[in-house]
N, C-alpha and C positions, 0 to 999 in steps of 0.2 A: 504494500500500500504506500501509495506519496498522497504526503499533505501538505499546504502549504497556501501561500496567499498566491493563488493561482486560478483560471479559471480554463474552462477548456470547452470549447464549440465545435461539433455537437458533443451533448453532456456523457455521451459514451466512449467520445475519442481515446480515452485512458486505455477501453479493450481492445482501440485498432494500435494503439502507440504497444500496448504489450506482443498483442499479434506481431508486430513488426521487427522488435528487437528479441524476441523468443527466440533461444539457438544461439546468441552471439555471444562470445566471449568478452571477459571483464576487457580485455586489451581491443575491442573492434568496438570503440566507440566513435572513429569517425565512420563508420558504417552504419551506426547509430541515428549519427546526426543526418546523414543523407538522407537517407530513409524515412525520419522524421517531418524532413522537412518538405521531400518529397510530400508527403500524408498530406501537413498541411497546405501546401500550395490550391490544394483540392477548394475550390469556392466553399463557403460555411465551412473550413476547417482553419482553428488557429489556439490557441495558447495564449491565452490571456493573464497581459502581469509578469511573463514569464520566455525567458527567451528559449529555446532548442537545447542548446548548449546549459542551461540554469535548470532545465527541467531534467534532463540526462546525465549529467557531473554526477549525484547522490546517488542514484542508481548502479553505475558503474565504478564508483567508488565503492558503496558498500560490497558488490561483486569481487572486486577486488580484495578487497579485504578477509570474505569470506573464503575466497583460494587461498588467501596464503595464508589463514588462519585453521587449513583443514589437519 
């Protein structure tokens, strides 16, 4: 789960933005961000408050962390 002072259009974007980064390794996060921003280029899709890069960093940080903390 991400929380935060964010907003995200349409209000289910969170299950296309997981759909999208499923599979990818803590270290492919500018595969990440393509892919994210590809999503939302889509008309009615964007991230509100919040940039690609701000919304994805914690994600793939905590990833991180939990490899090499196995």
């Amino acid at each position: 789960m991400i929380t935060g002072d964010y907003g995200l259009s349409p209000p289910d974007l969170d299950e296309e933005i997981v759909k999208r980064i499923k599979g990818l390794r803590y270290n492919e996060y500018e595969s990440a961000v393509k892919a994210i921003r590809e999503l939302i280029s889509k008309p009615g899709y964007e991230i509100i408050g919040a940039s690609v890069e701000e919304f994805l960093v914690p994600v793939f940080k905590a990833a991180e962390k939990a490899y090499h903390n196995k």
